[in-house]
N, C-alpha and C positions, 0 to 999 in steps of 0.2 A: 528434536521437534520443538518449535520455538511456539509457545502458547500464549502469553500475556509478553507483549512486547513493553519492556520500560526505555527509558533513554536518559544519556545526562549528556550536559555540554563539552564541546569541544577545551574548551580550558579547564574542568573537574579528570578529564580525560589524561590531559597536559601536567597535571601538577601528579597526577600517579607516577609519570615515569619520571617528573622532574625529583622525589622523593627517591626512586631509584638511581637516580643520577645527579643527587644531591650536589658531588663535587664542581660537575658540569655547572649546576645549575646557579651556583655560587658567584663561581668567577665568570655568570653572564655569556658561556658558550654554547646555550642553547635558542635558538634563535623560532619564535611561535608563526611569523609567518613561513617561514621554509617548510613546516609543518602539516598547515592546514589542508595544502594538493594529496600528502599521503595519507590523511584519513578519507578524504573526497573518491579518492582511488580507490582505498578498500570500503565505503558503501559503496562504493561502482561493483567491485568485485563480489560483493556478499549478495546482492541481485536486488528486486525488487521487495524480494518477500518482506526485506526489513525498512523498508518504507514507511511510514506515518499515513494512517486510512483519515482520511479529513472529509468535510462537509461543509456547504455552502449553498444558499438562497441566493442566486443569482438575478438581474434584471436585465430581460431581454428587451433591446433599444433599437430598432429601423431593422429586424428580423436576425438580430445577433447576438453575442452575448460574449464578454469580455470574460476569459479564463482567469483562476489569482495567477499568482504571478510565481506562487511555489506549486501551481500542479504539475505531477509527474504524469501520472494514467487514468484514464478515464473506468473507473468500476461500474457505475451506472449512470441515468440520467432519469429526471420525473417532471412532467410537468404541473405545477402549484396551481392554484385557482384563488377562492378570494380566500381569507382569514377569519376565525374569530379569537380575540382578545379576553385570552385567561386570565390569572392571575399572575401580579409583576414580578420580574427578576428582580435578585437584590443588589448585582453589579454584573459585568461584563456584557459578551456578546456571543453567543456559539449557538452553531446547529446541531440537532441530533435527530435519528429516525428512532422511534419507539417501536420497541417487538412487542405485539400484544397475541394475548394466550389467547382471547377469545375476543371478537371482535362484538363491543358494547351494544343494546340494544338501541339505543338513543344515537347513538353514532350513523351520521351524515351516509348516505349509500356513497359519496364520491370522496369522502375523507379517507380513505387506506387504499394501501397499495399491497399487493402481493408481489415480495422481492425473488430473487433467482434460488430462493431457499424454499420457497414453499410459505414463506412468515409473510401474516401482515405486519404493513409499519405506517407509522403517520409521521406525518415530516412536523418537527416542534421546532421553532425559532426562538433561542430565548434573546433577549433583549435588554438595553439597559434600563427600560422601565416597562417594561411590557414581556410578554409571553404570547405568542401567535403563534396557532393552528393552524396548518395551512387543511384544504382540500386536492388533495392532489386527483386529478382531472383522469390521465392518461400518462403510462410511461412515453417516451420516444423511441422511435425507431432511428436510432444511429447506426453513424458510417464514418467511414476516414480510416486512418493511416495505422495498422496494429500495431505500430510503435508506441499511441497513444490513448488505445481502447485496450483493458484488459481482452485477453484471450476465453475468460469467463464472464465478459460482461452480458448482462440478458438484452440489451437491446439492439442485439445482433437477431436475435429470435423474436421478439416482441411485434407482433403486427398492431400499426396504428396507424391513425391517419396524419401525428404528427412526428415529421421529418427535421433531423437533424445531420450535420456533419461538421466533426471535428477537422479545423484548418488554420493554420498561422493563428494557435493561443485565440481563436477564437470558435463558439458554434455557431453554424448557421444556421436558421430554422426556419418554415413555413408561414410563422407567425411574427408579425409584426411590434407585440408588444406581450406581456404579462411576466411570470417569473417562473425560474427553474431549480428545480433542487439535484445537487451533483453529489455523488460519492466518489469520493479520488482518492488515489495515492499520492501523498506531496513529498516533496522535498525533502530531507531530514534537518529541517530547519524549524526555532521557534517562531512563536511570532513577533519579536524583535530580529529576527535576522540571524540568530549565534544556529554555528554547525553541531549537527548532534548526531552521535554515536549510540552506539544499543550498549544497554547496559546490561550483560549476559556473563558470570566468571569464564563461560569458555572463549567467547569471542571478545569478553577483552580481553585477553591473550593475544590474543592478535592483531588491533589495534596496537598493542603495548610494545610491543616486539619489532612493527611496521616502524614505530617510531623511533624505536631505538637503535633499528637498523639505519635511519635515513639521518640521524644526527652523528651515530657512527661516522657514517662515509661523509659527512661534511667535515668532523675531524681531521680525517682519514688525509680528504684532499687540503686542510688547512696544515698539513705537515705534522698532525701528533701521531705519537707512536701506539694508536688501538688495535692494529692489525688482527691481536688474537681473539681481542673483544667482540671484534665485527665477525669471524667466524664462526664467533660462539652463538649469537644473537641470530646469525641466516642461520644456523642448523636449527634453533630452537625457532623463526621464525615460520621456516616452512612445515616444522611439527604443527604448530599452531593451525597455521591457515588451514589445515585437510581436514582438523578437527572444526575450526569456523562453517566451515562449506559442509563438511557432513552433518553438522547440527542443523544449520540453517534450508540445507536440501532434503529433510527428511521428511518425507509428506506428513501432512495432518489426518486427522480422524477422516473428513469431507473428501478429501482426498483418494484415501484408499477406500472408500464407500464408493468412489464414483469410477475407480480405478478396476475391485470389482463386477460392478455392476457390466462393465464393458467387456471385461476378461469370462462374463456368465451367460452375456450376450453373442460373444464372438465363438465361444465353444456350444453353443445351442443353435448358431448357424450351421457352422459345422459337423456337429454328430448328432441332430437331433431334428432340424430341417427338413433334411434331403429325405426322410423318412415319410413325411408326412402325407405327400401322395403317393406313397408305396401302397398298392394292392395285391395280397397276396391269391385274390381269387382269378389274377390274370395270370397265373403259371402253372394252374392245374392243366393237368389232362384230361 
């Protein structure tokens, strides 16, 4: 079960296997773009779970709103109202939703949101000179393609008056102007653009392996004699991956709560239902 997801780059990735293959990497026979398609393939393979959960303050312009350009899936959506201005950030730019235990008494009635947890959150924009609050208004009620709305997203259930639908890297929305706060899965990309890989001892192993199988067979087909090398590397290659996939496929805690809760529900249909307008005073004599 994968809990605290960390990450490192595509080329910290690279020089692990290039220290295993030290000789390769010598005489310049290992080549970093032929590479970077078979890490892309295995985060294809490992699924979404190892995705990067990101967040953005979006500005909705002539009733749209431009997606970034690393979102994968859509986790939720809210809509923002106006700000007030806290105290200032000391550099960069990022968003974050804040869990609060106990919602403040001096707090705004339209500043928090209750998420698909049960949790309020306030949406916090920090800034490169400033810190803003938003008010978030009203989630949306979205729609579009399950390719690009989580399967647990709440604004499939969310009744509101504002409408949204996910289409062509863009949303569409009822309203003509204001701003919106997204939680997404993105890319496994920084934000300079370098590919990233999860940083896990069991699933590098198979990143590790993926790669040294595919530098193998470019040997292989260059006319060197690794033949035995590359058998060695697929048998321990496919070890690896089953181990990757069952680390990575193993439900979390939310998971098996909700999993559960359905399997306590489905057996109370079943044996405990059909009883409830049972009368036993209709079978005397």
């Amino acid at each position: 079960m994968l809990t605290e997801l960390k990450y490192k780059t595509f080329d910290e990735l690279l020089e692990d296997v290039s220290v295993d293959f030290s000789m390769y990497s010598l005489e310049n026979m290992i080549e970093p773009q032929q590479l970077i398609k078979v890490v892309q393939r295995v985060n294809y393979d490992l699924g979404l779970r190892i995705n990067m959960t990101k967040e953005a303050v979006l500005e909705i312009s002539n009733n749209k709103v431009r997606l970034p350009d690393d979102f994968y899936v859509l986790n939720y959506a809210l809509l923002c109202g106006q700000y007030t201005i806290e105290e200032p950030a000391l550099a960069g730019t990022y968003t974050e939703d804040v869990i609060l235990e106990n919602i403040p008494d001096n707090a705004p009635c339209n500043s928090v949101c209750v998420n698909d947890c049960g949790q309020y959150i306030q949406v916090i924009q920090k800034l490169k000179y400033e810190t803003r609050v938003y008010e978030v208004n009203a989630p949306i009620a979205m729609s579009g393609s399950s390719k690009t709305i989580s399967c647990d997203c709440p604004d499939y259930t969310w009744k509101s008056p504002y409408q949204g639908k996910l289409k062509d890297g863009y949303i569409f929305l009822n309203l003509e102007s204001g701003k919106v706060y997204i939680n997404y899965q993105g890319t496994l990309e920084d934000e300079e653009g370098n590919l990233m890989v999860i940083d896990n001892p069991v699933i590098n192993e198979y990143y590790e392996y993926a790669l040294k199988q595919r530098i193998l067979e470019n040997l292989y087909m260059n006319g060197e004699d690794v033949m035995q090398k590359l058998n060695l590397v697929e048998q321990r290659l496919r070890a690896s991956r089953n181990n990757a996939l069952s680390l990575v496929n193993m439900p979390n805690f939310e998971e098996m709560k909700k999993m559960m809760n359905m399997n306590r529900k489905a057996m109370n249909y079943l044996y405990y239902d059909m009883f409830k307008s049972y009368n036993p005073n209709s079978f005397r004599l």
